[in-house]
Steps between C-alpha positions, in 0.01 A plus 500: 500500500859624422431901395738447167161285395225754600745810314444258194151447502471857603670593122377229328151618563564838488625400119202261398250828641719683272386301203156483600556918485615504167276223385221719553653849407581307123120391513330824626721645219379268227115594623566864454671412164232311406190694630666844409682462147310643198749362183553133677265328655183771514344328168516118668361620786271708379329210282542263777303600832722216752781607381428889617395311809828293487749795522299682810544150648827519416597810622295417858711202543770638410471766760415253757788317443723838515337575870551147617841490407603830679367450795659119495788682424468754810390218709810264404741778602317612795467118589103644575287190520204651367600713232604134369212317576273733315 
């Protein structure tokens, strides 16, 4: 395999992992908004037990997301085979 592919896969997955990273930050963000906000959303959830449950899913996945997508990140530049299969 010519290395001018491999550099390019190496980027392009380093930029999807990137995503996945902010993916996650914007929905562990939206948890905390969500669980944590008194004026907006505090009086839905509060009348509405699965949505309470909703936003600490939220923010879960949302951190899960974050951690997979830095250490796809570290593993794309590293070229560390399994930091990226994890």
């Amino acid at each position: 395999v010519p290395m001018g592919v491999l550099t390019c896969m190496k980027y392009l997955m380093f930029i999807f992992n990137v995503l996945v990273f902010a993916g996650g930050t914007c929905l562990a963000g939206m948890g905390v908004w969500v669980a944590v906000d008194p004026a907006g959303f505090q009086d839905i959830v509060a009348t509405r037990a699965v949505l309470s449950a909703g936003a600490w899913l939220l923010l879960a996945v949302g951190i899960a997301l974050s951690l997979l997508g830095f250490l796809g990140c570290c593993g794309a530049l590293r070229r560390s085979r399994p930091l990226l299969l994890l």
